[in-house]
Every structure is written in structure tokens, then in C-alpha cells.
TORLO-551205 format. One line per field, with one value per atom (N, C-alpha, C, CB): x, z, y; residue number from 1. Coordinates in steps of 0.001 Angstrom, whole numbers, plus 500000, padded with zeros to 6 digits. Glycine has a CB too. Example, Ala and Ser with C-alpha at 12.3 -4.5 7.8 and 13.67 -1.06 7.14 Angstrom:
! TORLO-551205
X	(513190/512300/513200/511308/512850/513670/512900/514084)
Z	(507800/507800/507800/509046/507080/507140/507870/505725)
Y	(494310/495500/496700/495527/497750/498940/500030/499402)
pos	(1/1/1/1/2/2/2/2)
***
This chain:
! TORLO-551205
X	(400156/398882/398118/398068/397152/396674/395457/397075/394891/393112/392621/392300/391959/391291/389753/391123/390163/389146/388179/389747/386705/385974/385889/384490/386329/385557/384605/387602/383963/383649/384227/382844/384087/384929/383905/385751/383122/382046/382950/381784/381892/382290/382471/381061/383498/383643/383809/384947/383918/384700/385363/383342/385983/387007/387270/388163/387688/387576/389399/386293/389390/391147/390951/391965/391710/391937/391039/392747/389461/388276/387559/388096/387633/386634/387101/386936/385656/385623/386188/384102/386644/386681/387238/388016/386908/386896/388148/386243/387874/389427/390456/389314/390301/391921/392358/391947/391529/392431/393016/391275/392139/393012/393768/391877/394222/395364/396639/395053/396082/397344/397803/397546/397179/397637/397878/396566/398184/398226/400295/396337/399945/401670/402413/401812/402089/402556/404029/401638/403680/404928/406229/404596/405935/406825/406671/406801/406159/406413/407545/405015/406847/407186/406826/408797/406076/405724/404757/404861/404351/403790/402145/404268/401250/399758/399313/398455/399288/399086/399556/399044/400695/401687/400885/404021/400640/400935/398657/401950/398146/396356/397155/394745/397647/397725/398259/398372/399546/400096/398861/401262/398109/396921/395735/396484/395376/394290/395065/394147/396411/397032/396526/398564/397249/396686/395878/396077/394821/393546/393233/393097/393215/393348/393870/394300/395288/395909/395512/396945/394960/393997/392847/393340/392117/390806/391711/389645/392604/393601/392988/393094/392541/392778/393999/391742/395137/396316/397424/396221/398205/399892/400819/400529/400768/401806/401451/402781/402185/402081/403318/401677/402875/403949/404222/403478/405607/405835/406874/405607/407268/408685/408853/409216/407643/408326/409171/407230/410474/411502/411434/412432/411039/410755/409820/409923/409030/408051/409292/406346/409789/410951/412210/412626/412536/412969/412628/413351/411254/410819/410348/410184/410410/410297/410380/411260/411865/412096/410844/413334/410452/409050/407890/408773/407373/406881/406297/407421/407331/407410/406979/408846/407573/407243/405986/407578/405061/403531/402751/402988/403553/403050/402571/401567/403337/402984/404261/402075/404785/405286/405604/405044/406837/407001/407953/406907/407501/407518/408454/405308/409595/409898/409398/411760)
Z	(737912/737929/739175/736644/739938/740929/740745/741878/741044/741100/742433/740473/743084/744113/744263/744040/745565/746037/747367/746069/746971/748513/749235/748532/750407/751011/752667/751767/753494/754427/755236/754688/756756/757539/758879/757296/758652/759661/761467/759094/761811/763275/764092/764029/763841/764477/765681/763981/766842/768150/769194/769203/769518/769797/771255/768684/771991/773519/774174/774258/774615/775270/776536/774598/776993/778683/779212/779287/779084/779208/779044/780090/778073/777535/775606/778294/775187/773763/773351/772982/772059/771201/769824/772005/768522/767877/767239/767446/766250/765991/765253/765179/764368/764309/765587/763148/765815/767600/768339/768959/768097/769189/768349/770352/766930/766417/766515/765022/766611/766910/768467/766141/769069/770613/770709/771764/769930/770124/769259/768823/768164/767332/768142/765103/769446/769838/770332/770855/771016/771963/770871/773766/769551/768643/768070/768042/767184/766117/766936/765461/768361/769141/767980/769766/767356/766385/767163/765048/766620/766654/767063/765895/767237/767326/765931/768562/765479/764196/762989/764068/763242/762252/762430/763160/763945/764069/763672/766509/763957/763031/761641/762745/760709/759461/759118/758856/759562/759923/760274/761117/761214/761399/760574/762222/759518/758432/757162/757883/756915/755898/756193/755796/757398/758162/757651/759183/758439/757662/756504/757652/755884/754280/753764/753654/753830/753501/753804/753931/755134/755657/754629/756625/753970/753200/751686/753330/751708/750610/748933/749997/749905/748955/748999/749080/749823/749548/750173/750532/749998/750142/750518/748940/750142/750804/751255/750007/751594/751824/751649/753343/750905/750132/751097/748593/751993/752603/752761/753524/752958/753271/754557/752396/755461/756734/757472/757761/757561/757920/759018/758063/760290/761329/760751/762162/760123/759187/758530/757402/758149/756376/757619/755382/758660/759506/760512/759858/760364/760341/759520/760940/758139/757184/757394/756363/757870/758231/758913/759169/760410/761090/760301/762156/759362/758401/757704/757980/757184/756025/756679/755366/758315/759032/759032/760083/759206/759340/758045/760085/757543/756014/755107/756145/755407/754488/754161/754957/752408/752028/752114/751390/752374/752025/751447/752857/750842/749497/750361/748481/749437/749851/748561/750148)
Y	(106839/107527/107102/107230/107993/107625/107719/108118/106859/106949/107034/105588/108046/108254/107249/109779/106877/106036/106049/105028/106958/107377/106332/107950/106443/104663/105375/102857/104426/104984/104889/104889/105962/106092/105857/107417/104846/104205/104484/102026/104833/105000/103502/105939/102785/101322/102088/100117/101133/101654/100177/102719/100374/099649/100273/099727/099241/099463/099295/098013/100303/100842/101133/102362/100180/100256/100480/101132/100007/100227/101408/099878/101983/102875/102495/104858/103519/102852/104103/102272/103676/105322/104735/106822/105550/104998/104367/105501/102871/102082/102733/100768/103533/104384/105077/105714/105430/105930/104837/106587/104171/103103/102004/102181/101986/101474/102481/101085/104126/104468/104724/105589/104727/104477/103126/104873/102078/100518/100443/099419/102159/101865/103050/102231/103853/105015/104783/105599/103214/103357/102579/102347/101912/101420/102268/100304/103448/104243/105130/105040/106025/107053/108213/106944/108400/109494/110716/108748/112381/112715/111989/113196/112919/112048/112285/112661/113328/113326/112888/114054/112322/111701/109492/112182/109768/108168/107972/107462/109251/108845/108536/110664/109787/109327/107976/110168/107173/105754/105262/105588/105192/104434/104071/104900/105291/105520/104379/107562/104747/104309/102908/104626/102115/100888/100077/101157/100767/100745/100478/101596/101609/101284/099940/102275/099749/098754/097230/099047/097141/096316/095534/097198/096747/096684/096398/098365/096341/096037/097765/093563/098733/099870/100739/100727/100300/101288/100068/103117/100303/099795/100614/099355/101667/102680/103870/103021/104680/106379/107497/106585/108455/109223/110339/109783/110129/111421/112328/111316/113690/114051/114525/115031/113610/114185/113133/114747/113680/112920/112080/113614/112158/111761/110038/113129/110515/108640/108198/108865/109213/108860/107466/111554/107938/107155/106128/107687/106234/104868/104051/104736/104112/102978/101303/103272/101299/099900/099308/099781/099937/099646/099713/100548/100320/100286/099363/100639/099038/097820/096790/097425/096697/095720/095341/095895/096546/096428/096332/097627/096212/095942/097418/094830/098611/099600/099986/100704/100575/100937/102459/100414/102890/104310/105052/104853/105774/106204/108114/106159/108495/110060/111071/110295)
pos	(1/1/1/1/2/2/2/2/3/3/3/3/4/4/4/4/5/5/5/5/6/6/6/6/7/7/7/7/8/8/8/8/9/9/9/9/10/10/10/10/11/11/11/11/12/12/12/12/13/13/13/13/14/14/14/14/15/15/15/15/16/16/16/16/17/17/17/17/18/18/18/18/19/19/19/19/20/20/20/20/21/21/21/21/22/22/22/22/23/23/23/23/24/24/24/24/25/25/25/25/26/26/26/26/27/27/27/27/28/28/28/28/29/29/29/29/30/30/30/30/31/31/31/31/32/32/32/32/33/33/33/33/34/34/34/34/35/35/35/35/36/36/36/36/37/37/37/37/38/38/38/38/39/39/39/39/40/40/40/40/41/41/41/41/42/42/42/42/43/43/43/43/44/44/44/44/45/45/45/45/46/46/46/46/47/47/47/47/48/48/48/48/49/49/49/49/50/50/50/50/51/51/51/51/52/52/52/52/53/53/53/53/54/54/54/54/55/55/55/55/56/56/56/56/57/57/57/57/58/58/58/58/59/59/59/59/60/60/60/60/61/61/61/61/62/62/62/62/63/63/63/63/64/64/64/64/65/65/65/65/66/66/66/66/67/67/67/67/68/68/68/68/69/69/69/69/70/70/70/70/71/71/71/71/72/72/72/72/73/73/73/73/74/74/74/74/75/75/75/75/76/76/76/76/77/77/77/77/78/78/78/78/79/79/79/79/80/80/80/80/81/81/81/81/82/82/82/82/83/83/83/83)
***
């Protein structure tokens, strides 16, 4: 069973190669060149991150194959995934 959980999505910002923008952007431009994923594939990897960070999620449920094959890296970073 899943229980949904609102949390905020506060505008932190975090500074990349000298300019700021905000820290899921720049955790996934920090996993681009080890994931090699989509940009949109490697925000959602980044949000999950996040999340998991604040200890409200552990994994992420996906069937897109391209994540589904990076699991191993994954796990590494401490998120579970789930097909």
C-alpha cells in the first residue's frame, strides 16, 4: 500500500561551475556523466535522491528500461528499483 506524502519543493540553489540554479538540477548534472541517462530521466533520479535523502522514499517504480539498466548504479546511491 502506498501512502502519498506532500513535501516542499523550496527553491534551494546550489552553485555549478559558477552560476546558481536550483539543487536538483545540479544533482543531476553532478549523476549525468555516471548515469549517461536522458535529462528527464536523470531530474526524476535526482527528485527520488532527494527524497530518499529526507528519508521519505527508498525507491522508484519504473519500466523504462534504459533506469531498469542501471539499477546496479542505483543501489549504489542508495535508491532501490523496483520494474
Amino acid at each position: 500500500m502506498l501512502n502519498p506524502v506532500v513535501i516542499s519543493d523550496e527553491p534551494r540553489l546550489s552553485n555549478i561551475n559558477g552560476f546558481r540554479g536550483f539543487h536538483v538540477f545540479a544533482k543531476a548534472v553532478d549523476l549525468a556523466h555516471q548515469l549517461k541517462l536522458r535529462t528527464l530521466d536523470l531530474l526524476h533520479i535526482a527528485y527520488a535522491l532527494d527524497l530518499a535523502s529526507k528519508g521519505l522514499a527508498d525507491s522508484i517504480v519504473t519500466l523504462d528500461r534504459e533506469i531498469q539498466e542501471r539499477e546496479p548504479m542505483l543501489q549504489k546511491l542508495g535508491l532501490k528499483a523496483y520494474r
